[in-house]
C-alpha positions as CSV (number, residue, x, y, z in Angstrom):
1,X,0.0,0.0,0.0
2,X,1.2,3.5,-1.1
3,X,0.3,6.4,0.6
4,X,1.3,9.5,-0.7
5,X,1.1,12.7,1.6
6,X,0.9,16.0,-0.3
7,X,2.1,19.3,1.0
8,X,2.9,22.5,-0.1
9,X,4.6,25.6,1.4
10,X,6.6,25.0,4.3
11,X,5.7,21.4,4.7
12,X,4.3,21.0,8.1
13,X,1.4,19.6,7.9
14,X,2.6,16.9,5.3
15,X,5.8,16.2,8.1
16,X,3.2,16.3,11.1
17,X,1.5,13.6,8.9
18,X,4.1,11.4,8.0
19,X,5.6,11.8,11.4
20,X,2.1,10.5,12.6
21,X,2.1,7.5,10.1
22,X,5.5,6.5,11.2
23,X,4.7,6.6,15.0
24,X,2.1,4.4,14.4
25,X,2.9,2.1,11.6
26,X,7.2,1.6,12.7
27,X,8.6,1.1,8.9
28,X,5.7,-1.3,7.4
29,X,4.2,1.4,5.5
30,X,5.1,3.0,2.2
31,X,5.0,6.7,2.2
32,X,5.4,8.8,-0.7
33,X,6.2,12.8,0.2
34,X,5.4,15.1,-2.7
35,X,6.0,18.9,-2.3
36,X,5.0,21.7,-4.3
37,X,8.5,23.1,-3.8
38,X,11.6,21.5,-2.6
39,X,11.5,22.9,1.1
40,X,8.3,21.1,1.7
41,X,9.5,17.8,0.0
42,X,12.7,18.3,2.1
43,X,10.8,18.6,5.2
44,X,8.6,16.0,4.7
45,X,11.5,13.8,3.6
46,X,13.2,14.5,7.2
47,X,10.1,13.4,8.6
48,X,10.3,9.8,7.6
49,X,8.8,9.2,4.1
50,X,10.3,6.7,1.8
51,X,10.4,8.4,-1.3
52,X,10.0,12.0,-1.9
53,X,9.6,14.5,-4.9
54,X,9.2,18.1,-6.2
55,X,6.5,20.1,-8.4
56,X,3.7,19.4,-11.1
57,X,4.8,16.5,-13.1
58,X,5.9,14.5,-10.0
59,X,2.5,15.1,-8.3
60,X,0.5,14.2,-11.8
61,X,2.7,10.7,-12.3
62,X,2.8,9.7,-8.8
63,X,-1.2,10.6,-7.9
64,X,-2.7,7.0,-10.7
65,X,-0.2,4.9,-8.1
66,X,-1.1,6.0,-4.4
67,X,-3.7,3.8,-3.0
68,X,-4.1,6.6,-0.3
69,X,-3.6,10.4,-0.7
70,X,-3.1,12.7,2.5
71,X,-2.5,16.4,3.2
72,X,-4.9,18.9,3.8
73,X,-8.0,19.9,1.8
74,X,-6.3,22.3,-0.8
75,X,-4.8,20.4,-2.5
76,X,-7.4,19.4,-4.2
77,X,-8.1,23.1,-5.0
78,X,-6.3,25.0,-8.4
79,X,-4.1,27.9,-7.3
80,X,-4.2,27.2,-3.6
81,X,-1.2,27.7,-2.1
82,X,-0.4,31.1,-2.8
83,X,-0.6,29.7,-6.1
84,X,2.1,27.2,-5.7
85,X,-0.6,24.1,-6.2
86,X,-1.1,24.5,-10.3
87,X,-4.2,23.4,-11.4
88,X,-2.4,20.3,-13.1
89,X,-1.8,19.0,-9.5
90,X,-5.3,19.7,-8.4
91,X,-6.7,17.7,-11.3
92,X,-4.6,14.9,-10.8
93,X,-4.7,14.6,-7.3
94,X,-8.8,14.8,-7.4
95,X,-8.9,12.4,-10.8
96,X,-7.0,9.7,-8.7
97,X,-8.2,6.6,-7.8
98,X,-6.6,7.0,-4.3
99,X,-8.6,6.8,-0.9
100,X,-8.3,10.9,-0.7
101,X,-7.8,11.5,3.1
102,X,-7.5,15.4,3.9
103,X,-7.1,17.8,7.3
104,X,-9.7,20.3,6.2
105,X,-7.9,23.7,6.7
106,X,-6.9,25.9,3.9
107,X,-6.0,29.8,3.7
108,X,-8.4,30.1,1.1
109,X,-11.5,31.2,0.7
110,X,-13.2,28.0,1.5
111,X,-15.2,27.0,4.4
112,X,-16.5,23.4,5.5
113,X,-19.7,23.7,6.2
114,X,-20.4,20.8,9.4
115,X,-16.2,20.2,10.1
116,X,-15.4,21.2,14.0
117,X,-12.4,23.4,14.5
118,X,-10.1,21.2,16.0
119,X,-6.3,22.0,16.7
120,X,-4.4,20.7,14.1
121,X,-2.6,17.8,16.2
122,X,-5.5,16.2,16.6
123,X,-6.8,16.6,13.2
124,X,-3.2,14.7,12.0
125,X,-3.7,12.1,15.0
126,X,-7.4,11.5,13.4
127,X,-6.2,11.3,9.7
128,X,-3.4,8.9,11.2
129,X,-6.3,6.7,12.4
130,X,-8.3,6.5,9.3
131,X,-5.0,6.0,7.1
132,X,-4.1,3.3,9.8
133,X,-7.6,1.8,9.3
134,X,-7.6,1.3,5.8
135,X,-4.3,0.3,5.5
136,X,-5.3,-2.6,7.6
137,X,-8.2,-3.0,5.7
138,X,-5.8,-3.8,2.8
């Protein structure tokens, strides 16, 4: 099982993720870390995942081969990101097949309408659950 944790920015919520995967899962699991820009991939990287890359046409080949995609809820959204997150990534990250399991915060102007407004700890320790379950699940 491949799970592939996508991140933008500085990377924190895709190394709080992974960091949460590897606590709970030791070195059984697969992650992929894929970063909008090399600071978050390097981050992420440092975190614990497996394999890690940079920028649109990493995101659009790796996205048909995750079983599981993680990060939080923009990436699924074009120009998010301050823009970093092109709208090639958003497309293939949404048009994957991949379980899509996301923190829902975002800087833009998006709300959730029924989501509580949980710190973001426990939103990663709740994602870590689900990603934990199905992984299980096979």
């Amino acid at each position: 099982m491949i799970v592939m944790v996508v991140d933008g920015q500085g990377g924190g919520i895709g190394a709080a993720i992974i960091k949460g995967l590897r606590a709970f899962s030791g070195d059984t699991m697969e992650i992929w870390a894929l970063g909008t820009n090399t600071i978050a991939t390097s981050r992420m990287m440092k975190s614990g995942a497996n394999r890690g890359a940079t920028g649109e046409n990493a995101i659009i080949q790796s996205s048909p081969r995750a079983d599981i995609i993680a990060g939080p809820l923009a990436i699924l959204a074009a120009n998010a990101m301050m823009g970093e997150l092109t709208p090639g990534m958003a497309e293939a990250l949404s048009s994957s097949p991949a379980t899509k399991i996301l923190i829902p915060l975002t800087q833009e102007k998006v709300e959730i309408v029924g989501v509580s407004g949980e710190p973001l700890p426990h939103l990663v320790d709740r994602l870590v659950e689900i990603v934990a379950k199905k992984a299980q699940e096979g």
